[in-house]
C-alpha beads as a LAMMPS data file, in Angstrom:
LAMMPS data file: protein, C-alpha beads

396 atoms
395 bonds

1 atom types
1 bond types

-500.0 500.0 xlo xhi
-500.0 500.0 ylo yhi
-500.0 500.0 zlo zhi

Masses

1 110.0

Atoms # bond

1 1 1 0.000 0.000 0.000
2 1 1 2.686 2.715 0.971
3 1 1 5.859 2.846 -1.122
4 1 1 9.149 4.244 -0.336
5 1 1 10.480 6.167 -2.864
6 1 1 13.996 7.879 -1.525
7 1 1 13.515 10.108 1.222
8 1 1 9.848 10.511 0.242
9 1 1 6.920 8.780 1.187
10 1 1 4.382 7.784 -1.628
11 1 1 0.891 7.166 -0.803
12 1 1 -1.851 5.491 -3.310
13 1 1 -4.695 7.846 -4.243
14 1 1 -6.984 5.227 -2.169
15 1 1 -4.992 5.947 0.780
16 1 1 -5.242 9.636 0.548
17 1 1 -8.909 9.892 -0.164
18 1 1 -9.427 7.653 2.728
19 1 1 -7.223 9.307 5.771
20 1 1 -9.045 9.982 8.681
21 1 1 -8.268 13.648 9.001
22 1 1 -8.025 14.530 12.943
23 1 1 -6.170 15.615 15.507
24 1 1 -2.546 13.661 16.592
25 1 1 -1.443 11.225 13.379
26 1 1 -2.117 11.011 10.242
27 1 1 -3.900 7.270 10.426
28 1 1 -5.058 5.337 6.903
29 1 1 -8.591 3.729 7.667
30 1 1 -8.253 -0.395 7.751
31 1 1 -9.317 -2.313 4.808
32 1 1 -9.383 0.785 2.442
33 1 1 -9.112 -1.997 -0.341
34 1 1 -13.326 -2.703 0.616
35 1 1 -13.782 0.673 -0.421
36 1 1 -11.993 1.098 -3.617
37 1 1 -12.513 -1.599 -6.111
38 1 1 -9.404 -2.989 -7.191
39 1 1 -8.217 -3.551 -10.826
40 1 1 -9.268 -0.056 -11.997
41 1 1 -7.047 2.394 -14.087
42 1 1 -6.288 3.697 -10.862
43 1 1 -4.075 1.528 -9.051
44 1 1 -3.841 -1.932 -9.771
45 1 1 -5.053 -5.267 -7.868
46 1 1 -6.278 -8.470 -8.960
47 1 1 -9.869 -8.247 -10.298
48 1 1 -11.291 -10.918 -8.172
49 1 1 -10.825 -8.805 -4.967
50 1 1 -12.500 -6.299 -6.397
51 1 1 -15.780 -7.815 -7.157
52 1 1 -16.181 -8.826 -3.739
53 1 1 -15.485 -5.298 -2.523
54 1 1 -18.127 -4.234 -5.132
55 1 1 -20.785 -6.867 -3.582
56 1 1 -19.854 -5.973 0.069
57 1 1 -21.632 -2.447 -1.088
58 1 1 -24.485 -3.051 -2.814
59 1 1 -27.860 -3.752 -1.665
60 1 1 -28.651 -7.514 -2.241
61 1 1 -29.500 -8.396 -5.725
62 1 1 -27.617 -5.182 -7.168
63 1 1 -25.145 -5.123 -9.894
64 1 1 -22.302 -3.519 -11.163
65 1 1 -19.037 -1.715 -11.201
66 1 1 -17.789 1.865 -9.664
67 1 1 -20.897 3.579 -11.278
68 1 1 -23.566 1.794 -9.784
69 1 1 -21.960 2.336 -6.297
70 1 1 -22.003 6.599 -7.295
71 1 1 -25.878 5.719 -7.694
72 1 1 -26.035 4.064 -4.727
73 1 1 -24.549 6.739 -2.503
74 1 1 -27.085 9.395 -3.733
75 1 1 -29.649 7.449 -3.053
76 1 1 -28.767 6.448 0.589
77 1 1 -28.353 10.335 0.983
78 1 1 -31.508 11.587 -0.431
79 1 1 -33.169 8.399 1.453
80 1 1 -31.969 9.876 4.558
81 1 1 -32.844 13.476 4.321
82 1 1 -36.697 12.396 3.374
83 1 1 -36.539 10.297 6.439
84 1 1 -35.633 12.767 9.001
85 1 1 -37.769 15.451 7.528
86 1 1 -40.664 12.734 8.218
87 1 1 -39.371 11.997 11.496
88 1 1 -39.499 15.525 12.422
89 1 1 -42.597 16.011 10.927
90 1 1 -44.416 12.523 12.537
91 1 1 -43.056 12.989 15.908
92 1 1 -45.906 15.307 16.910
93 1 1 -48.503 12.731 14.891
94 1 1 -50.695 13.216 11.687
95 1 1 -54.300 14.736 11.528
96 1 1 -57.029 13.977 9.111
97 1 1 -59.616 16.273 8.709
98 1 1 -62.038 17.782 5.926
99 1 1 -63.015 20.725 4.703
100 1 1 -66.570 21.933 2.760
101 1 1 -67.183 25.905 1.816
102 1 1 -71.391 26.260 1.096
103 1 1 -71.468 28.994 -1.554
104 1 1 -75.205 29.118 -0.649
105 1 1 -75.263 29.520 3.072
106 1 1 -71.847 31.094 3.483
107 1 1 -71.061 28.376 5.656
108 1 1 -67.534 26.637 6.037
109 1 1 -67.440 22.970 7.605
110 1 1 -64.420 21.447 8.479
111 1 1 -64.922 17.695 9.984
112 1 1 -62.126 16.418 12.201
113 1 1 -62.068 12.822 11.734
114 1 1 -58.569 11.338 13.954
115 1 1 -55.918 11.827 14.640
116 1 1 -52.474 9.124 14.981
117 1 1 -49.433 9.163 16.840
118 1 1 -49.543 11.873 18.476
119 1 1 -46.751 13.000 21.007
120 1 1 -47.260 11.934 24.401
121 1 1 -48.086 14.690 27.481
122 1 1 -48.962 12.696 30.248
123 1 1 -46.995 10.899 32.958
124 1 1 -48.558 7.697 31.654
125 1 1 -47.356 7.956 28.081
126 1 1 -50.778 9.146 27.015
127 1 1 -52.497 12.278 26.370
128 1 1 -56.173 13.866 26.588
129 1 1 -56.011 15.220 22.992
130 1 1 -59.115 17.826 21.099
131 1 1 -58.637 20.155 17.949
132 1 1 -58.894 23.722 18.387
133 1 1 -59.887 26.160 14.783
134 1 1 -58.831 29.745 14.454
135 1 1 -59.468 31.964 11.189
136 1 1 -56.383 33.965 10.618
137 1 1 -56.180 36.814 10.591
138 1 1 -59.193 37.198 13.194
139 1 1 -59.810 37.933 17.229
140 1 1 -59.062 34.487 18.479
141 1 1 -61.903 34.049 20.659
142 1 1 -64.666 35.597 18.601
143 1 1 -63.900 32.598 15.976
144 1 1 -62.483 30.140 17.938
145 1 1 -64.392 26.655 17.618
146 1 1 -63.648 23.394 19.742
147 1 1 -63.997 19.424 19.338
148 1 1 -64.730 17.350 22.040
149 1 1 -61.759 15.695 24.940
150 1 1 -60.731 11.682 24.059
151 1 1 -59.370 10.972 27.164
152 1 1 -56.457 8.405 27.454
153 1 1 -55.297 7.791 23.459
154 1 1 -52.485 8.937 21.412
155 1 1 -54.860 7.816 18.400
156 1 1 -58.050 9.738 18.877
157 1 1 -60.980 9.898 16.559
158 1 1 -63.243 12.181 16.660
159 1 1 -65.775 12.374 13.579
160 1 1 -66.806 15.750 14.601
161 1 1 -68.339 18.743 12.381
162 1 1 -67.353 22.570 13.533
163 1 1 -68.634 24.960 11.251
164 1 1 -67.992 28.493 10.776
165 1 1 -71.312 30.797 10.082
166 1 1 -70.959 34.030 7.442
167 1 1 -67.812 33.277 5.549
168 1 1 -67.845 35.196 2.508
169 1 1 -66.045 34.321 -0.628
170 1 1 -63.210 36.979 -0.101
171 1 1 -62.619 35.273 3.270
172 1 1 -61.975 32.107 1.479
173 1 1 -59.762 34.087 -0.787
174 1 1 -57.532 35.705 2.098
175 1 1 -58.025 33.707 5.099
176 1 1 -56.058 30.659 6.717
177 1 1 -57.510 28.210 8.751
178 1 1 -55.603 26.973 11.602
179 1 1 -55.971 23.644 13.049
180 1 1 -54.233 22.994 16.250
181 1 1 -54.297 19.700 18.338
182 1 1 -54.035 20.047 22.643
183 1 1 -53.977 18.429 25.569
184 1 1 -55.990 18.869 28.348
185 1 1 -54.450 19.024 31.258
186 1 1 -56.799 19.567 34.687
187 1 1 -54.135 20.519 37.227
188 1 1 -52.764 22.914 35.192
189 1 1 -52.626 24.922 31.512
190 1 1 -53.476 22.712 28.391
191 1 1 -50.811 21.779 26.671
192 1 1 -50.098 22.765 22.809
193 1 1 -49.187 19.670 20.759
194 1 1 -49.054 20.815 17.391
195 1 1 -50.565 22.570 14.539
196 1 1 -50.884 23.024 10.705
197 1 1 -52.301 26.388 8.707
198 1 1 -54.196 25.769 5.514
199 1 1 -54.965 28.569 3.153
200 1 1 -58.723 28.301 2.533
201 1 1 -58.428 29.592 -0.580
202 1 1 -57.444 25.989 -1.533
203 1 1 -60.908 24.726 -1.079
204 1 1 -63.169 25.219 -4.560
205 1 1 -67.180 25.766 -3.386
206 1 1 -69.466 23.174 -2.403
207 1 1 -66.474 20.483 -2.927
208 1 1 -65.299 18.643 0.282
209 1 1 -61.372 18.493 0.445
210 1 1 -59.617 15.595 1.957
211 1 1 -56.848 16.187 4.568
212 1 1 -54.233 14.065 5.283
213 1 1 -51.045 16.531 7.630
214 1 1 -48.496 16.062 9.483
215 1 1 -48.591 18.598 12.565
216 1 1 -45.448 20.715 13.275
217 1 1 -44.691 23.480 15.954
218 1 1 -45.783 26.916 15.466
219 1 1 -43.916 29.295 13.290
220 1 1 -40.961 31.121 15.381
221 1 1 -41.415 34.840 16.121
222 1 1 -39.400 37.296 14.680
223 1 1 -36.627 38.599 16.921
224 1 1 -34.764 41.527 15.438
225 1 1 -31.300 42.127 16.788
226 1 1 -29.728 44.628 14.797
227 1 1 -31.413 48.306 14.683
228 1 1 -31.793 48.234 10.989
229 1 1 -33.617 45.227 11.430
230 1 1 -35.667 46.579 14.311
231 1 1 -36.743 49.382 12.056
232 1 1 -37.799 47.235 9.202
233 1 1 -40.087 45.441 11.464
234 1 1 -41.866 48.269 12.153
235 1 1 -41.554 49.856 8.940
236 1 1 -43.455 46.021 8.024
237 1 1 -45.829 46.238 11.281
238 1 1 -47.020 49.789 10.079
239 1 1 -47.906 48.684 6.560
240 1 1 -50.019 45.557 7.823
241 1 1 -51.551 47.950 10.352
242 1 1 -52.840 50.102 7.587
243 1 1 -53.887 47.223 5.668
244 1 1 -55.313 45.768 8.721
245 1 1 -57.215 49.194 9.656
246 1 1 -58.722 49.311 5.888
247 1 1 -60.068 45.733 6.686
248 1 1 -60.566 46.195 10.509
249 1 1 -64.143 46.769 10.166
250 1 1 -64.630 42.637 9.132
251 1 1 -63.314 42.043 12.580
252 1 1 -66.220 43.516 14.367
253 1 1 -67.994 40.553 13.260
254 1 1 -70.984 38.895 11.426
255 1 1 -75.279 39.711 11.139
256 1 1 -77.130 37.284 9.167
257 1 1 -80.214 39.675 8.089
258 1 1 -83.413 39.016 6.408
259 1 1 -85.256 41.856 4.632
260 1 1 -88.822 42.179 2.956
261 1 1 -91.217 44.640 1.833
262 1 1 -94.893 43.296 2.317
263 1 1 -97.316 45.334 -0.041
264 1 1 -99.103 47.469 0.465
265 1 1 -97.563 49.636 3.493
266 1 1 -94.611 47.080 5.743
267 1 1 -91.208 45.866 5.937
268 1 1 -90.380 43.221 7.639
269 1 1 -86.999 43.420 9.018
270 1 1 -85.664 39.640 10.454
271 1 1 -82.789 39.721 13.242
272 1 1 -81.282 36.139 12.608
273 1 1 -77.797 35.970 14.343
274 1 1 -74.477 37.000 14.223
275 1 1 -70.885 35.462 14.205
276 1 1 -67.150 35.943 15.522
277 1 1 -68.570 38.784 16.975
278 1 1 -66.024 41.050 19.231
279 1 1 -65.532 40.443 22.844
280 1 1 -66.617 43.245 24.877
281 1 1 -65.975 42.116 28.575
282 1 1 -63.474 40.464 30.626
283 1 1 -64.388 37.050 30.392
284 1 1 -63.727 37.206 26.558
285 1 1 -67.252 37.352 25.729
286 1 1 -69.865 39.358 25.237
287 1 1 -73.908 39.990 25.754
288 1 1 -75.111 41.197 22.857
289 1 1 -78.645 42.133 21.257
290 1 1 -79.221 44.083 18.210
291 1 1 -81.600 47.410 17.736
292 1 1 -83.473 48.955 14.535
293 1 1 -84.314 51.690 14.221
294 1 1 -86.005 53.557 10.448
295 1 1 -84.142 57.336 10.302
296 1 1 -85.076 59.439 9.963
297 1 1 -87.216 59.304 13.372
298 1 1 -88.539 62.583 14.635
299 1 1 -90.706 60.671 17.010
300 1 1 -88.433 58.095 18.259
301 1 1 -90.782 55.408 17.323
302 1 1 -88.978 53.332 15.336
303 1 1 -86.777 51.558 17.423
304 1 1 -86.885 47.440 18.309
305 1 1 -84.561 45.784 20.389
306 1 1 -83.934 41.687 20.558
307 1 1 -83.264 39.671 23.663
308 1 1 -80.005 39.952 25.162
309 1 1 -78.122 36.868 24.786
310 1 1 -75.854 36.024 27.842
311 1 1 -71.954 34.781 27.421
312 1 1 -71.557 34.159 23.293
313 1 1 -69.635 35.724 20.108
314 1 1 -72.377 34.030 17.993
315 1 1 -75.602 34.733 19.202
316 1 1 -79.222 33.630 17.304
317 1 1 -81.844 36.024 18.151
318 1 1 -84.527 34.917 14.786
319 1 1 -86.798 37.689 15.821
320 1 1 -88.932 39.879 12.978
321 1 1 -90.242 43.777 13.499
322 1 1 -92.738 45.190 11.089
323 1 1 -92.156 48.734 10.350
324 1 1 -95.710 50.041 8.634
325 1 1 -94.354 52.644 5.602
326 1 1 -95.458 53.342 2.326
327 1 1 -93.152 52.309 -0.859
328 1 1 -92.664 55.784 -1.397
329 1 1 -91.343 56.841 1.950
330 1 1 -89.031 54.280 1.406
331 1 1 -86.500 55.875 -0.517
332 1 1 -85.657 59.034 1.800
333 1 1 -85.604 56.223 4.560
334 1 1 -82.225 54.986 6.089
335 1 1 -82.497 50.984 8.435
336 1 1 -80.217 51.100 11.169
337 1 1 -78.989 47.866 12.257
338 1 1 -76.335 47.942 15.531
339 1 1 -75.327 45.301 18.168
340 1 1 -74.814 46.044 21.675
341 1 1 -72.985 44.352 24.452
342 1 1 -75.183 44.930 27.324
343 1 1 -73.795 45.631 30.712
344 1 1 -75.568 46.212 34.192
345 1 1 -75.051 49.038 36.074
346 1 1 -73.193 51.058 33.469
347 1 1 -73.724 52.276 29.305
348 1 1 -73.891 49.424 27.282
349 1 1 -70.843 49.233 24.760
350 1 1 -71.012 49.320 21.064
351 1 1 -70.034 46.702 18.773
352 1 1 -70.694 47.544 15.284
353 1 1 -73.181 47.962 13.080
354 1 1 -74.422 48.542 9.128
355 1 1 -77.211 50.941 7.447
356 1 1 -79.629 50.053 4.262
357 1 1 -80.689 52.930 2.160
358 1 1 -80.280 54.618 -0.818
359 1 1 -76.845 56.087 0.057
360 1 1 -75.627 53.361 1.143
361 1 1 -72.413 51.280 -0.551
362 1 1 -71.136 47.633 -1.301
363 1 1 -73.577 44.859 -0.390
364 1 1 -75.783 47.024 2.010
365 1 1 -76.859 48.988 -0.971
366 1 1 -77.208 46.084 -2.885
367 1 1 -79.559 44.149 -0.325
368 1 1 -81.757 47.186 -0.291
369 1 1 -82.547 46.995 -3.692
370 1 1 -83.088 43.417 -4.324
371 1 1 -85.591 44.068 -1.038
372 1 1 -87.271 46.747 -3.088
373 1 1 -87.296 44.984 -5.990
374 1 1 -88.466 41.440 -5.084
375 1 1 -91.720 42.678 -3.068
376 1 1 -92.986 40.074 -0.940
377 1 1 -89.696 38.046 -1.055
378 1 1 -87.294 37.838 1.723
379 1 1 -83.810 38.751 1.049
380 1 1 -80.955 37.078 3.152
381 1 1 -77.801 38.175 3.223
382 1 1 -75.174 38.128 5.627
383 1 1 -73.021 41.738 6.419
384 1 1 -70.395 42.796 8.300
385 1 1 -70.307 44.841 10.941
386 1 1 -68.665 48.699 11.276
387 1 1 -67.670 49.999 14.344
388 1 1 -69.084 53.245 12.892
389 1 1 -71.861 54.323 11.041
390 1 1 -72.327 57.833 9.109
391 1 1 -74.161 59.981 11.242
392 1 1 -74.801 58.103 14.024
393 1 1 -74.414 59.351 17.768
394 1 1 -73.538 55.758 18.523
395 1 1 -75.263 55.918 22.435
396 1 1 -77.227 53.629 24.027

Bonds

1 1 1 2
2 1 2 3
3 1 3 4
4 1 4 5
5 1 5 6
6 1 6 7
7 1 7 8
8 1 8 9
9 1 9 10
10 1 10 11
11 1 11 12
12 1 12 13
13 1 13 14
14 1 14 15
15 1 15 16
16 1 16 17
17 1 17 18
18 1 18 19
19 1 19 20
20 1 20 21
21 1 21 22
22 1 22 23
23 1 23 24
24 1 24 25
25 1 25 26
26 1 26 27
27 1 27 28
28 1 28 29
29 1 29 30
30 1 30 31
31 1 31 32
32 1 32 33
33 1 33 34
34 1 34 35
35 1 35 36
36 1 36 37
37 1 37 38
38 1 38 39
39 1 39 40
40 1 40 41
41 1 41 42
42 1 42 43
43 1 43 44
44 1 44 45
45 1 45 46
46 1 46 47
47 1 47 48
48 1 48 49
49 1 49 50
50 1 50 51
51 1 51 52
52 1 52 53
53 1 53 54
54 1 54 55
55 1 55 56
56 1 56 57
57 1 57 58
58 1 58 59
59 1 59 60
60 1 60 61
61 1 61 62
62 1 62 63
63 1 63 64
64 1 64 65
65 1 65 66
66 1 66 67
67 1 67 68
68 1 68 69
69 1 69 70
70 1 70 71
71 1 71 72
72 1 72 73
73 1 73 74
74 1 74 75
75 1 75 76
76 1 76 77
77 1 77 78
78 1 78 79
79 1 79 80
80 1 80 81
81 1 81 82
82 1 82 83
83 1 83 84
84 1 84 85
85 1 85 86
86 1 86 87
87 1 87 88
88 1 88 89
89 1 89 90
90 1 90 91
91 1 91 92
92 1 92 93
93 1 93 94
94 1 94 95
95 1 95 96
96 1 96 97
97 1 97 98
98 1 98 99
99 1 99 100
100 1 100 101
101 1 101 102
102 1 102 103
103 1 103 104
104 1 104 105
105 1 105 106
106 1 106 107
107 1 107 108
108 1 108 109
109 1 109 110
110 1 110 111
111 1 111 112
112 1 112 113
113 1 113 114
114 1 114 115
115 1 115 116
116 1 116 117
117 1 117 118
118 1 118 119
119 1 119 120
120 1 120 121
121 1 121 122
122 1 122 123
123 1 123 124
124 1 124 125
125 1 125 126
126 1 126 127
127 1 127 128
128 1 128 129
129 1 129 130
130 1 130 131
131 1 131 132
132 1 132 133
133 1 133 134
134 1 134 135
135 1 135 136
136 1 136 137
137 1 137 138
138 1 138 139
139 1 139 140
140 1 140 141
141 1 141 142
142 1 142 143
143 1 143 144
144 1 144 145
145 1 145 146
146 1 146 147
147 1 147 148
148 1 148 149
149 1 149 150
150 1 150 151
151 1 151 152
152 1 152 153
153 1 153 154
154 1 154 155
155 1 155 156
156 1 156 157
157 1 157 158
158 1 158 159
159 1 159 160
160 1 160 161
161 1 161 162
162 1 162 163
163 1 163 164
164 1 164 165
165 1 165 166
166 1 166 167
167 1 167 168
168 1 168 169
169 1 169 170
170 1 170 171
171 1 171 172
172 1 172 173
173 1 173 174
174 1 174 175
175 1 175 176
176 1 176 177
177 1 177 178
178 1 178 179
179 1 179 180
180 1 180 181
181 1 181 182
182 1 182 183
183 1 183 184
184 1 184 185
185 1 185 186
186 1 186 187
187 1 187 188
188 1 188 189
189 1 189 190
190 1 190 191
191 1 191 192
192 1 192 193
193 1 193 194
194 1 194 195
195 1 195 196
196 1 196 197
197 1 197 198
198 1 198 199
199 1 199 200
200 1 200 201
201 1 201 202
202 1 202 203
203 1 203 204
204 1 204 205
205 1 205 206
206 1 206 207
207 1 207 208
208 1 208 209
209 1 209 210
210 1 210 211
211 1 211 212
212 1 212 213
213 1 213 214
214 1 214 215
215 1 215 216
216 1 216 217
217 1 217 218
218 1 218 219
219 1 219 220
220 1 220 221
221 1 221 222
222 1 222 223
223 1 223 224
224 1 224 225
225 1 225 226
226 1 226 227
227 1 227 228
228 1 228 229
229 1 229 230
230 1 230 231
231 1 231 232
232 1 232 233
233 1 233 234
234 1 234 235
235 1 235 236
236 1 236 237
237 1 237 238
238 1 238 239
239 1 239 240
240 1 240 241
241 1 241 242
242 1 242 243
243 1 243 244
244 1 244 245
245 1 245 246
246 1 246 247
247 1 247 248
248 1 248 249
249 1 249 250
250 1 250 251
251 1 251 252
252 1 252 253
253 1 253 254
254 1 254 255
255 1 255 256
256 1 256 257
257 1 257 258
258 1 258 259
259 1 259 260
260 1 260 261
261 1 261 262
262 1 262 263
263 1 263 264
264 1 264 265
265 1 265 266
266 1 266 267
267 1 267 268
268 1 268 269
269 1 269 270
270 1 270 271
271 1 271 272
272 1 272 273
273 1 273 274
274 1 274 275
275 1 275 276
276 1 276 277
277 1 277 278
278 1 278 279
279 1 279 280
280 1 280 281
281 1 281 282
282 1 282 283
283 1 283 284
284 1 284 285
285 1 285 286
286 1 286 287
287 1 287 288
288 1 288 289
289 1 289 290
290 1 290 291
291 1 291 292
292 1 292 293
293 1 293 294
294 1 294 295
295 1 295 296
296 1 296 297
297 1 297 298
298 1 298 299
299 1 299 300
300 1 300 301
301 1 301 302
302 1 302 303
303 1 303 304
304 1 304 305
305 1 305 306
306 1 306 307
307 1 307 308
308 1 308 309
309 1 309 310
310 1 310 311
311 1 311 312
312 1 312 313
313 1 313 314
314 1 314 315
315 1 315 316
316 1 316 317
317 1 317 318
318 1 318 319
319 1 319 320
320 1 320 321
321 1 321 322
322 1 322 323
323 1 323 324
324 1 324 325
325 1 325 326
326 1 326 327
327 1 327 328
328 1 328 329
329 1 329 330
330 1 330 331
331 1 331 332
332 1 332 333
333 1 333 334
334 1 334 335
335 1 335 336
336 1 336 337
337 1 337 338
338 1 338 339
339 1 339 340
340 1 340 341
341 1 341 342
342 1 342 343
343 1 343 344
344 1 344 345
345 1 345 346
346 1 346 347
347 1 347 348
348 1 348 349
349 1 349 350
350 1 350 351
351 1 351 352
352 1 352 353
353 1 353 354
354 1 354 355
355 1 355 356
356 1 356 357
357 1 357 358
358 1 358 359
359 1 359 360
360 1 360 361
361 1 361 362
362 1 362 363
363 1 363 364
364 1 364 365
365 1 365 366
366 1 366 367
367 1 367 368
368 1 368 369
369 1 369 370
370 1 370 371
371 1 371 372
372 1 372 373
373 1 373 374
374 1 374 375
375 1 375 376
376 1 376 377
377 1 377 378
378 1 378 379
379 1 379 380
380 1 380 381
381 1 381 382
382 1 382 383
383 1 383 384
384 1 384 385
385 1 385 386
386 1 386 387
387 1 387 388
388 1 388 389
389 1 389 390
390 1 390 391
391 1 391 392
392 1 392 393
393 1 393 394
394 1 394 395
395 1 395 396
């Protein structure tokens, strides 16, 4: 293997591709002749021993000279990388779920069927595992929807429908849904296992999507150390707070509205519900009810008020007020829709709200003329809700 040549030491190109390079001496690596095939143009050997070096490293049944063990080395790397990834990825378990968008009822249902492997949290090698849902970008408890606890399981099924009430088709366009799986833990906080996003705008109308993911931990936050970096963050948090305050008004939340004008001399105004509305008091929730009131009202007459609904952030009220006006007066009219978080002792708080008339815009204007229109058909729409409304006082 080594040959002395003079004063200088000569050492095969196996050798030096083979030297284990570390601290102290310079060592060749036993048996570098199982590595190298022997008999090559390279340094020469009997051929026999290198046929056996050849079938020491390929898989059983494989074939072939130095090129076939090139091939085999790339695969055995890119083998390895897809396995870790999917070790990383499985460690926290997989999650099937699906997801249906009703074009007709504005409706999105996602069903979470089970879930496998998932990481163990308690001291028993088990966990208590449900499925939380957040709509991103959103207030987290106004749209925040829950499956129920399998106790004792790593592989929990489920089989259980959550559905979100007044998604438009923009929100399907810009919104992500995220699906996070926890474990409950009584003594003290519940414990996050893992997640996945999915951009909704992946789901085509009234076609249920199949989902098959692997969970994985939440995205990092940012942390800026340098003061360039710092500013482009905020120079980044301004713009989305712009964007944010242009769409802000969607975060108010939901009212699913039914309007029709009965011949000769009524409209019918119908309070169904609202959804993701925002939370008003401490506890995250709110108590809201919705008023009505027909503007201009010199005599104050006009106004109806629902039940207040204790504790929610999607309330159904389904009550109807008849307002008694002419066609005619109609169109110098202005309906008044708000919702109210009621509080005892003290002024109620605002929530948002939306107005129907003639100068109104978007699809409040264009509900009040398919109600005008369509006489003695009711008009359902959903709308969202402003957290002001031109010239309104905005007291309760």
């Amino acid at each position: 293997m080594t040959v002395r040549k003079g004063n200088r030491l000569g050492i095969s190109i196996q050798e030096h591709m083979a030297i284990n390079v570390c601290p102290g001496p310079i060592r060749p690596i036993r048996q570098i002749s199982a590595y190298f095939p022997r008999g090559g143009a390279v340094g020469g050997g009997d051929g026999e021993g290198g046929g056996g070096a050849n079938r020491c490293l390929l898989l059983p049944g494989a074939a072939g000279g130095g090129g076939s063990l090139s091939a085999m080395s790339s695969m055995d790397t890119s083998i390895e990388i897809d396995s870790c990834d999917s070790d990383d990825n499985t460690s926290l378990g997989t999650l099937e779920f699906d997801l249906l968008y009703e074009r007709a009822t504005s409706s999105l249902h996602c069903t979470v069927l089970k879930a496998k492997g998932l990481k163990p949290m308690d001291f028993n090698g088990l966990a208590d595992p449900y499925v939380k849902l957040h709509l991103l970008p959103g207030a987290c408890k106004a749209n925040k929807l829950k499956t129920k606890i399998v106790r004792n399981t790593l592989n929990p099924v489920w089989n259980e429908t959550l559905t979100y009430c007044g998604i438009t088709e923009e929100d399907m366009y810009r919104k992500t849904l995220r699906v996070s799986v926890c474990d409950e833990d009584k003594l003290t906080h519940n414990e996050f296992i893992g997640e996945s996003r999915v951009a909704l705008r992946r789901v085509k109308p009234d076609q249920t999507k199949h989902f098959n993911i692997c969970l994985e931990h939440p995205p990092p936050l940012p942390s800026p150390t340098a003061m360039s970096t710092a500013l482009r963050g905020i120079s980044c948090y301004l713009r989305e707070w712009e964007t944010e305050q242009q769409r802000s008004l969607e975060e108010r939340g939901r009212l699913l509205l039914c309007l029709q004008y009965l011949p000769p001399n009524g409209l019918c105004v119908g309070v169904k519900r609202c959804a993701h509305l925002a939370a008003m008091d401490v506890n995250g929730f709110s108590d809201p009810y919705v008023k009505t009131y027909l503007k201009p009202d010199v005599q104050k007459k006009s106004k109806h008020k629902t039940a207040v609904i204790k504790k929610t952030l999607n309330p159904e009220f389904n009550e109807e007020f008849f307002y008694e006006i002419t066609f005619s007066e109609l169109a110098s009219k202005t309906l008044e829709v708000t919702v109210w978080d009621y509080d005892l002792g003290k002024s109620n708080d605002f929530i948002g709200g939306v107005s129907f008339g003639c100068h109104s815009q978007g699809d409040a204007l264009q509900h009040w003329i398919d109600c005008l229109k369509n006489k003695g058909t009711k008009v359902e729409r959903w709308h969202t809700l402003t957290n002001e409304l031109p010239g309104s006082t905005l007291q309760e």
